[in-house]
Every structure is written in structure tokens, then in C-alpha cells.
Biopython code that builds the backbone (N, CA, C, O; Angstrom):
import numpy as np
from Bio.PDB.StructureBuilder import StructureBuilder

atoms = [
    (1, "UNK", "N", (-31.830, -18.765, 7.679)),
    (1, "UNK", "CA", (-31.127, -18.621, 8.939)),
    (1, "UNK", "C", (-29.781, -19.336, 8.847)),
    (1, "UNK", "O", (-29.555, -20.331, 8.157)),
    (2, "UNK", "N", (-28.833, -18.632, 9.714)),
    (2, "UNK", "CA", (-27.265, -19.186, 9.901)),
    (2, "UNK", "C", (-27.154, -19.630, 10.952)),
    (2, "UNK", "O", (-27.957, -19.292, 11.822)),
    (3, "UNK", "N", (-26.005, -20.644, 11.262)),
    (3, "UNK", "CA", (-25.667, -20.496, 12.482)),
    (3, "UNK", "C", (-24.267, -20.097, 12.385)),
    (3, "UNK", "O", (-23.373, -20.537, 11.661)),
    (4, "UNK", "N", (-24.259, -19.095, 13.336)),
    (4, "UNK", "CA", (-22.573, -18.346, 12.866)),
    (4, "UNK", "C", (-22.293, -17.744, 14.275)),
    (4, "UNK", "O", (-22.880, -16.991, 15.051)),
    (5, "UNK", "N", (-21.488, -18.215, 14.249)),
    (5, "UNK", "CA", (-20.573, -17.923, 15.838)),
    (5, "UNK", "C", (-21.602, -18.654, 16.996)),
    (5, "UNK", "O", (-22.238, -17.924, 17.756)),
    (6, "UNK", "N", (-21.704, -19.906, 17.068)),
    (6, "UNK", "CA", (-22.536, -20.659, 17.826)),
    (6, "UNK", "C", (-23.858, -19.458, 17.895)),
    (6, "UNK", "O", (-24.119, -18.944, 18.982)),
    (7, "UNK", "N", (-24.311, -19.239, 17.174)),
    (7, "UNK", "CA", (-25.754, -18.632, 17.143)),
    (7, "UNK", "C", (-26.272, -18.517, 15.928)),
    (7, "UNK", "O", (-25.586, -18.504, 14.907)),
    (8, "UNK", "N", (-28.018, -18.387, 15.968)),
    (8, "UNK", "CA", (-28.826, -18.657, 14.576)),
    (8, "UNK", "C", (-28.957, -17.112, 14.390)),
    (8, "UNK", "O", (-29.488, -16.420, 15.258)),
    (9, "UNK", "N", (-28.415, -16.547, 13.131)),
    (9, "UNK", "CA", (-28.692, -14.993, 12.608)),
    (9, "UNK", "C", (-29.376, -15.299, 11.349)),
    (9, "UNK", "O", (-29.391, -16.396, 10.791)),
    (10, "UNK", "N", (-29.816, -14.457, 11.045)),
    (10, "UNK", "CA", (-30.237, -13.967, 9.385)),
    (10, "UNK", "C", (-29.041, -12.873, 9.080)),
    (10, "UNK", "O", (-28.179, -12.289, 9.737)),
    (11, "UNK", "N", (-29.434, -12.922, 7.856)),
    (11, "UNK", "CA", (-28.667, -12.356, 7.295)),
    (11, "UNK", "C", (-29.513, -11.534, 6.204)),
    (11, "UNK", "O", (-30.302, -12.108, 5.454)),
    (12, "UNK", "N", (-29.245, -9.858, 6.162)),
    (12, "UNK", "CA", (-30.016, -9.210, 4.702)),
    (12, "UNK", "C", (-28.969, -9.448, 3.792)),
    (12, "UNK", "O", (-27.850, -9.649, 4.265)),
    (13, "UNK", "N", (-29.139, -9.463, 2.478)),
    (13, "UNK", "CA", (-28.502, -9.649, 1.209)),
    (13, "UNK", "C", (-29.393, -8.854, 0.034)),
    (13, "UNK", "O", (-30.619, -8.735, 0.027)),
    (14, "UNK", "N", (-28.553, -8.400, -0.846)),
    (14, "UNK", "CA", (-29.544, -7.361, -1.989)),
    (14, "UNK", "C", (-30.004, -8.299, -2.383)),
    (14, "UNK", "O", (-31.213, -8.163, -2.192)),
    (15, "UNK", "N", (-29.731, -9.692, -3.069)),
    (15, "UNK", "CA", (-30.210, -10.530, -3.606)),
    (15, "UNK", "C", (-29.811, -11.971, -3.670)),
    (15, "UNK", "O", (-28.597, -12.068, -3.492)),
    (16, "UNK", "N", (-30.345, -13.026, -3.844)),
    (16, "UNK", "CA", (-30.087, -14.152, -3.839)),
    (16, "UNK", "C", (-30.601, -15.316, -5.723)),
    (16, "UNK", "O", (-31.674, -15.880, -5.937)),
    (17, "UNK", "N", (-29.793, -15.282, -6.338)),
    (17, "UNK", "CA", (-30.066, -15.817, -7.466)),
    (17, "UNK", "C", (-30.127, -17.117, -7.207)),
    (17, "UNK", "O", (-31.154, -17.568, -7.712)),
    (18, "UNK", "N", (-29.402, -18.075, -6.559)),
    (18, "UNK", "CA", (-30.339, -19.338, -6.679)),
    (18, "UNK", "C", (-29.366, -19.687, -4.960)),
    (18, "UNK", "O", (-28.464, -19.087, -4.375)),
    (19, "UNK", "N", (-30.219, -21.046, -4.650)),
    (19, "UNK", "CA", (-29.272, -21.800, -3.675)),
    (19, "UNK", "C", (-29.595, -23.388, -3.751)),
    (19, "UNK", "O", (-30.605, -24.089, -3.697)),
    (20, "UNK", "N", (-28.095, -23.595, -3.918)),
    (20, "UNK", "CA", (-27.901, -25.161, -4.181)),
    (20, "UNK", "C", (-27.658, -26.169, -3.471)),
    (20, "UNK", "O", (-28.291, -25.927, -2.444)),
    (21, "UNK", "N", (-27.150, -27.160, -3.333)),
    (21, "UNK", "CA", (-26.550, -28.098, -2.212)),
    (21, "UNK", "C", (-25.380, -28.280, -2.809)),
    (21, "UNK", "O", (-25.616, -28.290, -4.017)),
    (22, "UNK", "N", (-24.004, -28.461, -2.579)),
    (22, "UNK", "CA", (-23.108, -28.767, -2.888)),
    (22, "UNK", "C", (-22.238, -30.082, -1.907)),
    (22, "UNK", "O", (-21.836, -29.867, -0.763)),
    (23, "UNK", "N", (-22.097, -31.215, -2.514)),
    (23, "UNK", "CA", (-21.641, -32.151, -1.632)),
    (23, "UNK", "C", (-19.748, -31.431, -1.243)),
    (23, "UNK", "O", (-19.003, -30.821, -2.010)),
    (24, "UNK", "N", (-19.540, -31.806, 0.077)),
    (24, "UNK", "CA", (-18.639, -31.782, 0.193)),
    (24, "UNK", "C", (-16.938, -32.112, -0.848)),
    (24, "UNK", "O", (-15.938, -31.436, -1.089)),
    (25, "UNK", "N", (-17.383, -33.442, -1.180)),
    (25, "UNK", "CA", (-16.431, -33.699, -2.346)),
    (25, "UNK", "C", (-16.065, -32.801, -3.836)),
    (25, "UNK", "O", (-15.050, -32.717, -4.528)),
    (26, "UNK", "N", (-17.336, -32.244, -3.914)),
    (26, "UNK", "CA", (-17.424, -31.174, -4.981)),
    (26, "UNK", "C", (-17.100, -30.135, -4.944)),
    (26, "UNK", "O", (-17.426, -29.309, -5.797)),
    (27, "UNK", "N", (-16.149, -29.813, -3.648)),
    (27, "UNK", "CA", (-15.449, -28.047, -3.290)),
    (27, "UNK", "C", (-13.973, -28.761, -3.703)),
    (27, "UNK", "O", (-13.597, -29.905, -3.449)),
    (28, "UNK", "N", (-13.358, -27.821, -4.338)),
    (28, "UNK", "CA", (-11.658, -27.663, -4.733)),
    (28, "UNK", "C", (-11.309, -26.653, -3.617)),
    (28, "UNK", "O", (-11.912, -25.667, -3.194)),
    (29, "UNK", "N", (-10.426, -27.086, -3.365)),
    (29, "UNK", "CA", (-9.199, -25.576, -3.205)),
    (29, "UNK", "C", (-9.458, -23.978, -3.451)),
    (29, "UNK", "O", (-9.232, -23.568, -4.590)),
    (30, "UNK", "N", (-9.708, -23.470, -2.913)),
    (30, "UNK", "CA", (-9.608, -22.149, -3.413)),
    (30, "UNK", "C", (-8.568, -21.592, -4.071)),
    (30, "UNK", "O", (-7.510, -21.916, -3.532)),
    (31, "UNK", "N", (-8.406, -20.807, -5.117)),
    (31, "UNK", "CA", (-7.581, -20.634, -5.945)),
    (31, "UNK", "C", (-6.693, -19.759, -5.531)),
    (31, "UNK", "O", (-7.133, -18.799, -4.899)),
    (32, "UNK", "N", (-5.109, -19.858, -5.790)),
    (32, "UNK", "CA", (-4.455, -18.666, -5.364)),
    (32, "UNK", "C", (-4.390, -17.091, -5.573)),
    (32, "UNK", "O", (-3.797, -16.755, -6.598)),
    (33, "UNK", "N", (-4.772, -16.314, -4.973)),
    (33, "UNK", "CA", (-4.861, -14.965, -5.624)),
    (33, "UNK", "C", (-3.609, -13.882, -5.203)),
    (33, "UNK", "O", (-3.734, -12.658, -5.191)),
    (34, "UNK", "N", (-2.678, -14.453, -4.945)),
    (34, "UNK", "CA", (-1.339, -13.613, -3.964)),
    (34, "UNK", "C", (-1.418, -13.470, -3.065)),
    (34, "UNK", "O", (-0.388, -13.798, -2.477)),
    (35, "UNK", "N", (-2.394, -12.987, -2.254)),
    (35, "UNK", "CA", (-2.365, -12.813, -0.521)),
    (35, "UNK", "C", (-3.188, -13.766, 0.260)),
    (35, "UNK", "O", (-4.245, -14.039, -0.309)),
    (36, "UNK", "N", (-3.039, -14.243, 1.192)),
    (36, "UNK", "CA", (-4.228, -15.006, 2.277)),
    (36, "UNK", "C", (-5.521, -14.301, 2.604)),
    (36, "UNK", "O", (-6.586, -14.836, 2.910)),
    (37, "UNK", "N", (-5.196, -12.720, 2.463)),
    (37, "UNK", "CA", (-6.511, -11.761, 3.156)),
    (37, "UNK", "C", (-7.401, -11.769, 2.059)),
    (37, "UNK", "O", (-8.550, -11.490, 2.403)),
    (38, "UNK", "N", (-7.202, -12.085, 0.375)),
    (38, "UNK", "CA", (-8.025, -12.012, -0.455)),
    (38, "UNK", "C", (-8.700, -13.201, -0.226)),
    (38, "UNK", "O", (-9.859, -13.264, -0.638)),
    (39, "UNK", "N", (-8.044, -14.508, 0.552)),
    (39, "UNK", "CA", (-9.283, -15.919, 0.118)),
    (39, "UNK", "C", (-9.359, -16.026, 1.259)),
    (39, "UNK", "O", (-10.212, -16.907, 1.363)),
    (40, "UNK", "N", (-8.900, -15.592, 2.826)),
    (40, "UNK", "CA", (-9.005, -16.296, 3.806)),
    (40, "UNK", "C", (-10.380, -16.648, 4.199)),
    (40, "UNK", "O", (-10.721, -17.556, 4.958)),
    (41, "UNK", "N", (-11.236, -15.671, 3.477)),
    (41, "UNK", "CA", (-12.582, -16.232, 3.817)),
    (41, "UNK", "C", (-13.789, -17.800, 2.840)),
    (41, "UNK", "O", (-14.916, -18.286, 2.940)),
    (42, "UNK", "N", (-12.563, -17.958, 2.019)),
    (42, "UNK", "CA", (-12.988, -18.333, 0.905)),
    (42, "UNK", "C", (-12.757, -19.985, 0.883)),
    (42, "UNK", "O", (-11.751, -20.455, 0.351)),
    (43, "UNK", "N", (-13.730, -20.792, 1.481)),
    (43, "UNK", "CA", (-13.912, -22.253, 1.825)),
    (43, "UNK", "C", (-12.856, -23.225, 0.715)),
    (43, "UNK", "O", (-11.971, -24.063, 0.885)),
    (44, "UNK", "N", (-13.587, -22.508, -0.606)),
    (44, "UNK", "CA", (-13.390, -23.456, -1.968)),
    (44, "UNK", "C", (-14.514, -23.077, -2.716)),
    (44, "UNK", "O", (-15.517, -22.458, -2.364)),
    (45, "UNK", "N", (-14.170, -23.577, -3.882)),
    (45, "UNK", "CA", (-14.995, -23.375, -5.420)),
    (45, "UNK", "C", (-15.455, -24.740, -5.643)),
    (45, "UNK", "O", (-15.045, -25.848, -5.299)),
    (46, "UNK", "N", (-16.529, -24.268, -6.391)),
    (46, "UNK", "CA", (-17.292, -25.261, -6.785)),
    (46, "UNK", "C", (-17.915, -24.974, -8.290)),
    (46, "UNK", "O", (-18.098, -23.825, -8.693)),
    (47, "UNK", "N", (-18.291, -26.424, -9.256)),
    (47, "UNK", "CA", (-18.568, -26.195, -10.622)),
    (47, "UNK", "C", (-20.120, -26.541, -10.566)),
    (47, "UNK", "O", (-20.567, -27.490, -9.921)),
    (48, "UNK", "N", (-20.746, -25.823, -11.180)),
    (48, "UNK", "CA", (-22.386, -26.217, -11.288)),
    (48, "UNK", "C", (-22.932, -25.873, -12.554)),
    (48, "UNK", "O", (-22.312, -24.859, -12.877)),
    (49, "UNK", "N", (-23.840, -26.180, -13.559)),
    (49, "UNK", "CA", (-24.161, -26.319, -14.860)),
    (49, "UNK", "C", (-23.115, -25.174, -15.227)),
    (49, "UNK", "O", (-23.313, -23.968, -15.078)),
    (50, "UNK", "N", (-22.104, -25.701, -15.672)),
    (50, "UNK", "CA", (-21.056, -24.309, -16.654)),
    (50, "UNK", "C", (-21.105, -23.303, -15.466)),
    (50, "UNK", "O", (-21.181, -22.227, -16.058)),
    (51, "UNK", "N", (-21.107, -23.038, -14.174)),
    (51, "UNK", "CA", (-20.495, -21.630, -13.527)),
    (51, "UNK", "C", (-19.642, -22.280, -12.555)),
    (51, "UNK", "O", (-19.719, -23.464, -12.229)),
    (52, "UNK", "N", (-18.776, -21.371, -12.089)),
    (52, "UNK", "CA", (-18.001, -21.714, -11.467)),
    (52, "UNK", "C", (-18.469, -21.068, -9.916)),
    (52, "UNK", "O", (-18.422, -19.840, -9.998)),
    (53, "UNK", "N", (-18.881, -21.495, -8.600)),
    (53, "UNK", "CA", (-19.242, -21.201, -7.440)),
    (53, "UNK", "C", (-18.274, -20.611, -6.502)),
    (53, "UNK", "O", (-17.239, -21.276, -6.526)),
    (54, "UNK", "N", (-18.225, -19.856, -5.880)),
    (54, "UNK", "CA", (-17.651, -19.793, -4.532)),
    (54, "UNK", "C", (-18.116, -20.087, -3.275)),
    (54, "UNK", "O", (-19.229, -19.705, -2.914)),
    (55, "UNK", "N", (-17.236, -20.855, -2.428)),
    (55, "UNK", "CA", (-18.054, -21.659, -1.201)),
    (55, "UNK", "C", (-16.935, -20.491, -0.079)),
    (55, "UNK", "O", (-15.756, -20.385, 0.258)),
    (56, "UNK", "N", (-18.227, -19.832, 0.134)),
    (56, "UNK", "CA", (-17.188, -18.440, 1.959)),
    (56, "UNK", "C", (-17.876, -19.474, 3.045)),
    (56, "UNK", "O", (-18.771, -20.314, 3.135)),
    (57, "UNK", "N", (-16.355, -18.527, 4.161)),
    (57, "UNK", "CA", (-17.141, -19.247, 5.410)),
    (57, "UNK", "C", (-17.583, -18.452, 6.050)),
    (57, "UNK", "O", (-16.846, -17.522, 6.379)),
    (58, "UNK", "N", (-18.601, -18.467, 6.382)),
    (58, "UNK", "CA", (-19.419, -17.213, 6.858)),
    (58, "UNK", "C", (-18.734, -16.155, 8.161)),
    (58, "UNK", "O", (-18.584, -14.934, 8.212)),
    (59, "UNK", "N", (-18.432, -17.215, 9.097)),
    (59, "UNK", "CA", (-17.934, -16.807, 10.220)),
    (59, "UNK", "C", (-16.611, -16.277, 10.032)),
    (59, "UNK", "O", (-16.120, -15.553, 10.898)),
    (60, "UNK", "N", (-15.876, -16.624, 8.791)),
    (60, "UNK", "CA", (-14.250, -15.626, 8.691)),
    (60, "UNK", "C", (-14.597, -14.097, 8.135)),
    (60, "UNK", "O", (-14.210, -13.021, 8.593)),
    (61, "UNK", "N", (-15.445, -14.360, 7.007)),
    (61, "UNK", "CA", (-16.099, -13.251, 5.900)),
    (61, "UNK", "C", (-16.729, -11.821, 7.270)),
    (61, "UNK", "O", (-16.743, -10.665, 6.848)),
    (62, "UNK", "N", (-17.156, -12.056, 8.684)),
    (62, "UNK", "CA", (-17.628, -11.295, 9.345)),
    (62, "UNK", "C", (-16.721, -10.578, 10.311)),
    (62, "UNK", "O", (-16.041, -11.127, 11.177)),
    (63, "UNK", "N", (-16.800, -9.105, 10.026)),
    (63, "UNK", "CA", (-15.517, -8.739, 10.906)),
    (63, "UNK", "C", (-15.483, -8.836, 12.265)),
    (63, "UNK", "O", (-16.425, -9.346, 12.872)),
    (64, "UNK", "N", (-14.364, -8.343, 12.909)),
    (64, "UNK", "CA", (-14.382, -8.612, 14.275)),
    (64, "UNK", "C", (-15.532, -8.043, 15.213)),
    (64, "UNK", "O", (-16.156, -8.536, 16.153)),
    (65, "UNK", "N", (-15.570, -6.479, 14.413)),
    (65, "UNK", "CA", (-16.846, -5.579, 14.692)),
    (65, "UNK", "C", (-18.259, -6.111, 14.877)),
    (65, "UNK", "O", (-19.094, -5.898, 15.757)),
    (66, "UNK", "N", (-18.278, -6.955, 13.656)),
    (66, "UNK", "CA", (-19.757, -7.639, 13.549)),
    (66, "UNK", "C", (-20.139, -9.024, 14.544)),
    (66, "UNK", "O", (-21.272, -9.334, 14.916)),
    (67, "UNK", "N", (-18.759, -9.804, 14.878)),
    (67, "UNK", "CA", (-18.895, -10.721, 15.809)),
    (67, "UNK", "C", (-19.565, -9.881, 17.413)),
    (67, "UNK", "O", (-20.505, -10.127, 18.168)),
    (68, "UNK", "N", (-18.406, -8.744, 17.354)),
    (68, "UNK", "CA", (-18.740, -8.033, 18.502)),
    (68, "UNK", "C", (-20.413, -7.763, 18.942)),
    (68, "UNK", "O", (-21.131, -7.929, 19.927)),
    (69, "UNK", "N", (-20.524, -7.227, 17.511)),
    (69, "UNK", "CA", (-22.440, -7.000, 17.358)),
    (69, "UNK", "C", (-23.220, -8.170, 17.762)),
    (69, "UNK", "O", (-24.052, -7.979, 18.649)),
    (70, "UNK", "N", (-23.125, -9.134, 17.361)),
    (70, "UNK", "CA", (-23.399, -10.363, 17.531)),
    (70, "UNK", "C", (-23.496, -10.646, 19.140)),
    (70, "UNK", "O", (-24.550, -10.811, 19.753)),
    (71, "UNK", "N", (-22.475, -10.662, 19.571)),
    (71, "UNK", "CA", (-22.191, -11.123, 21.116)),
    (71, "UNK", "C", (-23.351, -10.055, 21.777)),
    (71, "UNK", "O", (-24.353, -10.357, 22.425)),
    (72, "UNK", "N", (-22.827, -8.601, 21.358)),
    (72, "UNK", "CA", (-23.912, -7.446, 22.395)),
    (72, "UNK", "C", (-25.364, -8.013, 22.394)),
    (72, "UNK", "O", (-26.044, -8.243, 23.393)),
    (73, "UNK", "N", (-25.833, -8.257, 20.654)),
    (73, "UNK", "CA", (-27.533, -8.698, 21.169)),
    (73, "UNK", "C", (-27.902, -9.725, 22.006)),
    (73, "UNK", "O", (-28.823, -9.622, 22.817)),
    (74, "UNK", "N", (-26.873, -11.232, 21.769)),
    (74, "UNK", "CA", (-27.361, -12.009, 21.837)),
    (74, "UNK", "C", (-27.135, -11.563, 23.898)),
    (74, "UNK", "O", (-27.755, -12.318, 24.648)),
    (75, "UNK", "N", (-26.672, -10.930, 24.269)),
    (75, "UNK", "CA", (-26.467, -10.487, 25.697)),
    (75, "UNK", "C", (-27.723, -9.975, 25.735)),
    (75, "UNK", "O", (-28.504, -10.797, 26.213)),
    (76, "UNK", "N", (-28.201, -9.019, 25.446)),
    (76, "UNK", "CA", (-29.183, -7.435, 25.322)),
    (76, "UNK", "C", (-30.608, -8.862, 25.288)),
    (76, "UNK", "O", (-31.386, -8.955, 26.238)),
    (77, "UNK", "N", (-30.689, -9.722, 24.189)),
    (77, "UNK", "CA", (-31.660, -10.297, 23.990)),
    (77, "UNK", "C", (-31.909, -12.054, 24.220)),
    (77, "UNK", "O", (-32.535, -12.754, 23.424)),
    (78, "UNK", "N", (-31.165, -12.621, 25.681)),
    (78, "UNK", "CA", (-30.487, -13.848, 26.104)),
    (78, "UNK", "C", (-32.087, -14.695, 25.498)),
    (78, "UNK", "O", (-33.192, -14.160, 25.411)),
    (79, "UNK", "N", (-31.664, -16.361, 25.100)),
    (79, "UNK", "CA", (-32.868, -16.727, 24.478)),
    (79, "UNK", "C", (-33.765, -16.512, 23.751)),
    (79, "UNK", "O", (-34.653, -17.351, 23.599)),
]
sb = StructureBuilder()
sb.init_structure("model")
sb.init_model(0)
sb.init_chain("A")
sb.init_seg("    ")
for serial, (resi, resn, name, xyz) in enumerate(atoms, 1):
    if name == "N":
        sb.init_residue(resn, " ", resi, " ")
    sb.init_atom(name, np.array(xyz, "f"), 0.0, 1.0, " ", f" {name:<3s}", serial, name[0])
structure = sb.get_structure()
């Protein structure tokens, strides 16, 4: 479970290969890729045995559409 846009969702995903903890201190910068719209969702990177991580923020990564979705249930289905 998330909490994303002041509410707890799930989320489907095809798959999930592992999940880690990453301390705060251990995210860099996200790297430059030419535009803002390629990383704006993109927290920072992180290094873990030899791979290199990406840390998204959930709530930028979701379009406006899907916030919208969001708002309708949590209306449709209050508590």
C-alpha cells in the first residue's frame, strides 16, 4: 500500500524484483537527461550491491487523469 495524494492506494505492477530500504542520505541527484519532463518524476538514484536504483515520486509519476481517478473513488467510496 501507498499513500499518494493524502490517500492509501495499491498499486498493480507486472512485477516487483526486490524492495529495499534506502536511507535518505543514500539518494544523489537525479541525473541530467536534457529536459525536466524526462526526471521530473525522478526523486534521485541510488547505489545498491553494483546496481544503480531509481528513487520516483509516486505522486509526480501519476497523471493528472489518474489523480482525478483517485479523487472520484475516494468520493464514490468515502472511508
Amino acid at each position: 500500500m501507498l499513500n499518494v495524494l493524502r490517500r492509501v492506494v495499491g498499486v498493480v505492477v507486472d512485477a516487483v524484483s526486490d524492495v529495499v530500504e534506502i536511507a535518505a542520505e543514500d539518494i544523489m541527484p537525479p541525473p541530467q537527461l536534457g529536459t525536466a519532463a524526462l526526471t521530473e518524476h525522478i526523486v534521485g538514484v541510488a547505489s545498491r550491491d553494483e546496481r544503480m536504483l531509481i528513487v520516483l515520486d509516486i505522486e509526480r509519476a501519476l497523471s493528472d487523469e489518474d489523480a482525478r481517478q483517485l479523487d472520484l473513488a475516494a468520493t464514490a467510496h468515502p472511508g
